[in-house]
C-alpha positions in Angstrom: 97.1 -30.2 -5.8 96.1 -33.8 -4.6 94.5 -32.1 -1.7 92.3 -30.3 -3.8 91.6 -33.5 -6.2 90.7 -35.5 -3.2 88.5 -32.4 -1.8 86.3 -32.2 -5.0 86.2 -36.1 -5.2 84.5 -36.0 -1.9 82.6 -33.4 -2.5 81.3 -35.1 -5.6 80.7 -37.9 -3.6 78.7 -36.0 -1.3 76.1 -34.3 -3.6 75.9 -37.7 -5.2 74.8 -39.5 -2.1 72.6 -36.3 -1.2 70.9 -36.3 -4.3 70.3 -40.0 -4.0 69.0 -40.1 -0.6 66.5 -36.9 -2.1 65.5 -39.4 -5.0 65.1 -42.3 -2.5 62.7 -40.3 -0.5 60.7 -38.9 -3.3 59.9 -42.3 -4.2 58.8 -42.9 -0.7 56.8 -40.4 -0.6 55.0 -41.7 -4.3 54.7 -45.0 -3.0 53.5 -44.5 0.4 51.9 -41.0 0.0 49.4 -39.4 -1.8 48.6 -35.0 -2.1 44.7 -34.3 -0.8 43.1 -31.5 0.1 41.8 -30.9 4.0 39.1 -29.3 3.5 37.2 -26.8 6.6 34.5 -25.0 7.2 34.8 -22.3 9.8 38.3 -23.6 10.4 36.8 -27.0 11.3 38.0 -30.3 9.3 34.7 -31.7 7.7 37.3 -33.9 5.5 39.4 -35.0 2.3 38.8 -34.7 -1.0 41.3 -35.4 -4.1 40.1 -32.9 -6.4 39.1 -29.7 -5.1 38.1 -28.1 -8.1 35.5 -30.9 -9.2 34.0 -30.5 -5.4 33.8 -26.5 -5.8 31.7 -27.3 -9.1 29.4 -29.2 -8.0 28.7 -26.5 -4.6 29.0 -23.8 -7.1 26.4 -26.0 -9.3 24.0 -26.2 -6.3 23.9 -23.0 -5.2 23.2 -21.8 -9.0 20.5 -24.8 -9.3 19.6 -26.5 -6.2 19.2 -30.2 -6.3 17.7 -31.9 -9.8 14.4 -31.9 -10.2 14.2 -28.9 -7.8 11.4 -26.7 -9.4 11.7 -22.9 -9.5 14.7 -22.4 -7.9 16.3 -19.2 -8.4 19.3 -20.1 -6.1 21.0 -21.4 -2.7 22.8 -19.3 -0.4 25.4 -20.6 1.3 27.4 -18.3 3.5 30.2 -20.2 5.3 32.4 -21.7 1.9 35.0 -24.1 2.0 38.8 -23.9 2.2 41.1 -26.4 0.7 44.7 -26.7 1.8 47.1 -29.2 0.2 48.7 -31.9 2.5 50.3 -35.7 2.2 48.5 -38.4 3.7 49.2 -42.1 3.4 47.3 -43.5 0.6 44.9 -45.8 2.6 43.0 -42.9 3.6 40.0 -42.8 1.6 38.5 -38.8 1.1 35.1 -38.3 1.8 33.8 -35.6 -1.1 29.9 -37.0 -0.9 29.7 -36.1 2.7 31.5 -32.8 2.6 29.1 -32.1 -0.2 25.9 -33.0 2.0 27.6 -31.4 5.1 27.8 -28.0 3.1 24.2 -28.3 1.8 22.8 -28.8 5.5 23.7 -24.9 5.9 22.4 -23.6 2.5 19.1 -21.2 2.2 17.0 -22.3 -0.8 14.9 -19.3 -2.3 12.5 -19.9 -5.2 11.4 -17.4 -7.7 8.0 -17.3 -9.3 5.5 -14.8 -10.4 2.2 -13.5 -8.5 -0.4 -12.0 -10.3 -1.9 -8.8 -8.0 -5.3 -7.8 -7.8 -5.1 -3.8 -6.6 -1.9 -4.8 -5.4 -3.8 -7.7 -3.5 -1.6 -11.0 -4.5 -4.4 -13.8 -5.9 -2.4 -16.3 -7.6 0.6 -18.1 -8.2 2.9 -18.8 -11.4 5.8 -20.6 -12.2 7.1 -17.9 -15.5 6.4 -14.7 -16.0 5.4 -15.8 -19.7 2.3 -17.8 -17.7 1.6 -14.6 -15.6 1.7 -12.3 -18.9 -0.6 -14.6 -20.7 -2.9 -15.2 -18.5 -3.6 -11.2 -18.3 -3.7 -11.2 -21.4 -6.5 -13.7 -21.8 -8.4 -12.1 -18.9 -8.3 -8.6 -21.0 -8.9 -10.5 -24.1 -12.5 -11.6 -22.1 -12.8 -8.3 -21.5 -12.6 -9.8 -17.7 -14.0 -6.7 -15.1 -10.5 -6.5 -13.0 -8.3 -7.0 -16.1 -6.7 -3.4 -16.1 -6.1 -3.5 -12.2 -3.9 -6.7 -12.7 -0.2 -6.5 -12.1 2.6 -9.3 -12.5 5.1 -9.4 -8.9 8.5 -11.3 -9.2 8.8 -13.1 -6.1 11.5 -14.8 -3.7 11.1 -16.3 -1.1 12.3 -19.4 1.1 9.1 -21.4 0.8 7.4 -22.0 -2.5 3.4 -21.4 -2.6 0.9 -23.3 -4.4 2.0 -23.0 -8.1 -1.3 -22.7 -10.7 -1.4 -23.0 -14.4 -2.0 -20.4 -17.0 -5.6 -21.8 -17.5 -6.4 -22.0 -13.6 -5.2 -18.4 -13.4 -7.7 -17.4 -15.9 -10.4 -19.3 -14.2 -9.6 -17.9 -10.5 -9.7 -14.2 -11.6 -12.2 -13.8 -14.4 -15.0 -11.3 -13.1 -17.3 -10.8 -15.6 -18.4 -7.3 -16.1 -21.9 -6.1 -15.0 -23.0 -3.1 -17.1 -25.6 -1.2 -14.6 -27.6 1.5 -15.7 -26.6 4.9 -14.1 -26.6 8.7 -14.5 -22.8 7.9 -15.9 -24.5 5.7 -19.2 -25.0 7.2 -22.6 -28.4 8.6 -21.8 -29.2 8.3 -25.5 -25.6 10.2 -27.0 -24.7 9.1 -29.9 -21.7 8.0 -30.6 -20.0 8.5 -34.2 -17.7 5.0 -35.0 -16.9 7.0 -38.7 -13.2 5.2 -39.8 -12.9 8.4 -41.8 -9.9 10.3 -41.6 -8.9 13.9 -42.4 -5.6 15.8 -42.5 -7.1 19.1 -43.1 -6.4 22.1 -40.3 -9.2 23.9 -39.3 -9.9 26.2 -37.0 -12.3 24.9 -34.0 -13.2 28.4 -32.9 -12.0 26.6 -29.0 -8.4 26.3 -27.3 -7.3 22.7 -26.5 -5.1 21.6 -24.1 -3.3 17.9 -23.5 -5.5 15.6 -21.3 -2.4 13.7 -19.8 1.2 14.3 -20.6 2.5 11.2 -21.6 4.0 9.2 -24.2 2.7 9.2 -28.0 2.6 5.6 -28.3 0.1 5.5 -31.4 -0.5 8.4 -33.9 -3.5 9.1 -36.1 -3.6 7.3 -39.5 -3.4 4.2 -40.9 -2.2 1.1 -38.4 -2.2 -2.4 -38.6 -4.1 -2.4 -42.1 -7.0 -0.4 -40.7 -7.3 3.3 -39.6 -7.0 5.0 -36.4 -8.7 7.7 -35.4 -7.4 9.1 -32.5 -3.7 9.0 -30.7 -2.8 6.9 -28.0 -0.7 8.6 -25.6 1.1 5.9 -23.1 0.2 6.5 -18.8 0.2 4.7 -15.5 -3.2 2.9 -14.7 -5.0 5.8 -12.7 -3.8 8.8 -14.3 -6.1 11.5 -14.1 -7.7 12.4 -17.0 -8.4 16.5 -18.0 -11.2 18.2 -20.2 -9.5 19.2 -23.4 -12.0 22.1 -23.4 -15.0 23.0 -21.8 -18.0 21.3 -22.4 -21.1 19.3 -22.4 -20.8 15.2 -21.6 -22.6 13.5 -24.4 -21.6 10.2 -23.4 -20.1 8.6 -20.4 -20.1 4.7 -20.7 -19.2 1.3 -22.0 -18.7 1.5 -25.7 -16.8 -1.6 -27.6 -13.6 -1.8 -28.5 -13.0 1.7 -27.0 -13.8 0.0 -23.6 -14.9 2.9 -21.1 -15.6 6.1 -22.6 -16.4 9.8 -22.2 -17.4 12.3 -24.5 -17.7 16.0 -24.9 -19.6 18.4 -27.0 -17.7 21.7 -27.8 -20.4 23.4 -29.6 -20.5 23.5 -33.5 -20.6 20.2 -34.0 -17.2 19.3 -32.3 -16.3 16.8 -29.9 -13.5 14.9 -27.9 -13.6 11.5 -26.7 -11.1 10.1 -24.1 -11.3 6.2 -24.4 -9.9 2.9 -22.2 -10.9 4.6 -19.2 -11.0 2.7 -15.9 -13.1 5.0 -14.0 -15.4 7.6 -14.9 -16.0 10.6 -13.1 -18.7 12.4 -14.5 -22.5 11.8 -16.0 -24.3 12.1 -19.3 -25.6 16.0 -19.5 -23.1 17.1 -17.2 -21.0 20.5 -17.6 -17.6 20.6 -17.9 -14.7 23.0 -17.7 -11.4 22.9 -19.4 -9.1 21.2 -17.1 -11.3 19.6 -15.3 -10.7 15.8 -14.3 -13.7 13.7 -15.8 -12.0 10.0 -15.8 -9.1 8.0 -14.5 -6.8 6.1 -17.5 -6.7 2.9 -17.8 -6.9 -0.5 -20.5 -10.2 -1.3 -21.0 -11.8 -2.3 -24.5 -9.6 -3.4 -26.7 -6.3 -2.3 -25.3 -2.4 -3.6 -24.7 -1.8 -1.5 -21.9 -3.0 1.3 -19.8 -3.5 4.8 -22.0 -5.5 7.1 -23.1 -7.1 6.5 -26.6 -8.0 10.9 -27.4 -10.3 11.9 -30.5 -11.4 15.3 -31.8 -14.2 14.9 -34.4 -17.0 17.3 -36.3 -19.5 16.3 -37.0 -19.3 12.5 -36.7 -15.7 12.7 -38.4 -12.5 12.7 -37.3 -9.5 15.3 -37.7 -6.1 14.8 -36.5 -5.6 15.7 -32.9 -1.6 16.1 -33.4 -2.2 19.3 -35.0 -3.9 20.7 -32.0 -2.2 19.6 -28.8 1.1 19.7 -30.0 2.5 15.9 -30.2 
């Protein structure tokens, strides 16, 4: 029984001491010692930082940001990321975080985003937003500019950065004022009918009609915007061919207002079709045309927010309401 007493005495003893000596070093370790990360690149030290996740930020900032007053950066890429690995070091080693941050910045790819504005997919000018880009078209088809429905808007990234214009250099640089030239493709003395008077009434044409582009109804017959309408717009890619709804005679083929380039057909008995916010015309005053046939390319010209085909049917000078014939 003493045996045993004396065994767990020392015993006691022991784990005392050990626990001591455990304390004793701990406080070594505090006093003498500090944890820091090593941080490498590649497996190469580039050096020590104390807070790792602060450092990461601030790479993870750059790479979203670039540096401040960076303009139009759309982000930094940085392939080789650091690792962090925990370690003690004696407390009068100082970490280094600015120049591990600069080191890591030397190997980053800036790329910049900004907007080009096309001409026939021909890049002419530079902008910082796309709101710039899309006002500045705007504006231009506001003028009625010549170009304005062959404009497109490019997002762009690259590692260098062009010259950046404003809005109102834009405008400037691409206006082309339009020259109206007297050809076989005028009016040749057609009229015209601009009658904002609108009928529901069915009747029967005495002719077959068919669609002149299959696209989107984007604006029906009716009253719109506090005024009336008196056609449909039906929603296409610039360049869409444009068909004869029946076979005809042109009557007009031409620059007419609002409705921008314009063709129209005679039917016989006093009705007619007109196709308007064309950007190319195809065929002449006088000309003959069968049902089908391609007589103009669509575009946004006039007063327009976007390439389609503004399509009348009218008798005598008055409109009727095309959905009821072509089916939309």
């Amino acid at each position: 029984m003493k045996k045993t007493y004396i065994y767990i005495r020392s015993a006691i003893k022991l784990i005392s001491l050990t626990i001591i000596g455990i304390v004793l070093i701990v406080v070594a370790i505090i006093i003498l010692y500090k944890p820091i990360y090593k941080v490498t690149v590649n497996g190469e030290k580039i050096g020590y930082c104390e807070d790792k996740a602060s450092l990461q930020n601030k790479i993870n900032s750059y790479m979203e940001n670039g540096d401040d007053g960076q303009q139009n950066v759309a982000f930094v890429q940085i392939d080789d990321m650091p690792e962090y690995q925990m370690c003690l070091l004696k407390k009068g080693i100082t970490t280094n975080d600015e120049e591990i941050f600069n080191t890591i910045k030397e190997t980053g790819i800036t790329y910049y985003r900004y907007y080009a504005i096309a001409d026939d997919d021909k890049e002419k000018i530079y902008l910082a937003s796309f709101d710039e880009a899309e006002k500045a078209i705007k504006e231009l088809k506001d003028k009625e500019s010549k170009n304005s429905s062959d404009l497109t808007i490019l997002e762009k990234y690259e590692t260098e950065l062009p010259t950046i214009s404003t809005e109102k250099d834009a405008v400037s640089k691409l206006y082309e004022k339009k020259v109206v030239i007297a050809t076989n493709k005028s009016s040749s003395g057609g009229k015209v009918s601009t009658s904002r008077e609108l009928s529901y009434k069915k009747v029967n044409l005495g002719i077959s009609l068919i669609r002149p582009v299959s696209g989107i109804l984007t604006s029906r017959y009716g009253y719109r915007w506090g005024s009336t309408h008196t056609g449909i717009d039906i929603g296409v890619p610039s360049g869409t061919s444009i068909k004869a709804a029946s076979g005809g005679t042109v009557t007009f083929s031409g620059w007419k207002g609002s409705l921008g380039q314009l063709v129209v057909i005679s039917h016989g008995n006093g009705i007619q079709t007109y196709y308007g916010h064309c950007s190319k015309l195809l065929v002449s005053a006088g000309q003959q045309i069968s049902q089908g046939q391609v007589i103009a390319k669509a575009g946004s010209t006039g007063r327009s927010t976007g390439p389609h085909v503004h399509f009348e049917i009218r008798i005598n000078g008055s409109s009727i309401n095309p959905q009821s014939y072509i089916g939309y």
